[in-house]
Structure formats: C-alpha cells, structure tokens
N, C-alpha and C positions, 0 to 999 in steps of 0.2 A: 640592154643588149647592144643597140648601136652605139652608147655609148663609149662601151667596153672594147667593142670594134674600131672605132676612131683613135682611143688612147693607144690601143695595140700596132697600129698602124703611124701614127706618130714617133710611138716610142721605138718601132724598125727604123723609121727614117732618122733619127737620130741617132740610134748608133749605128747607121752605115754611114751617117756626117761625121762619126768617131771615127768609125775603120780606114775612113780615106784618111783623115788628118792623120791615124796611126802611121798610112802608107809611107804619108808623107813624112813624117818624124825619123824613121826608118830610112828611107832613101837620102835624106840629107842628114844623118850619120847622129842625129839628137838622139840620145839612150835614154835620157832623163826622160823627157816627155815621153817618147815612145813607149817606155817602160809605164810610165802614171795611167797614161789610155789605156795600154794594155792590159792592166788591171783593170779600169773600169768597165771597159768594152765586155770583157769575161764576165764580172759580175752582173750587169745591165743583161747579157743574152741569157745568161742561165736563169736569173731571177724571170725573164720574160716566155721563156720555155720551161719553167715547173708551173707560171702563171697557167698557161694555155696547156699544158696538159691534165693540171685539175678541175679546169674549169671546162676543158672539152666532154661534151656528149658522143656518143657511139659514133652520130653520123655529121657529126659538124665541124666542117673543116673549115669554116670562115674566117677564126681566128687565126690560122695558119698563113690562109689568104690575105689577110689585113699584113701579119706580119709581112709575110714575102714582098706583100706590093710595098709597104713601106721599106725594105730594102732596095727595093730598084730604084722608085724614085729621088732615094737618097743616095745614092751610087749616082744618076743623071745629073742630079742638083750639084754633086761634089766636084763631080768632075766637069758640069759646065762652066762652073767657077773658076776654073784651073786652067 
C-alpha cells in the first residue's frame, strides 16, 4: 500500500516536471516538443487516473492525495528552477 502511494506521488511530480516544460515549449513558440509532451503528458495522467480509480476503495482518498501532492511539488520544483 505505501508503496503504491509513493509511485503515485512520484509519478504526479513528474508529469507536473512535463507540464511546466510543456508551458515552456508553448511560450517559446517550439510545436514540435510541445506537441511530443503533449502527447505524453495525456497519456501518463489518464493511465495514472484509470490506475487510482480501480484501485480506489469506497473511502480512500489517499491515492488521490499522493497524486495532488505530487503535483504541487512539482509545479514548486519547476518553477524554482526557472
């Protein structure tokens, strides 16, 4: 279980490391990349929300939790770098 928790929380932080870099592709007018992440990024969150909706029980929202928090800290991480 905390395994499962940890990978899900990782795997948010890394593609909000994609969505910034996406931003970035985007604003400095790259199609090509922006377009390749784009595609990954879609793939990577829908694979990662059918994960955690089969694998969720009635009342556990943890994995949702792991995700979300993995998304902040990679939005912090992204843009402290920046």
């Amino acid at each position: 279980m905390i395994g499962k928790i940890i990978l899900i929380f990782i795997a948010g932080f890394i593609v909000d490391l994609l969505v910034t870099k996406y931003t970035d592709y985007v604003a400095r007018k790259k199609r090509g990349k922006a377009t390749a992440i784009s595609g990954i990024i879609t793939l990577a969150e829908f694979m990662l929300i059918a994960f955690i909706i089969k694998d969720i029980s009635s009342n556990d929202y943890i994995s949702i939790l792991a995700l979300a928090s993995g998304n902040c800290l990679g939005t912090f991480w992204a843009t402290k770098s920046i």
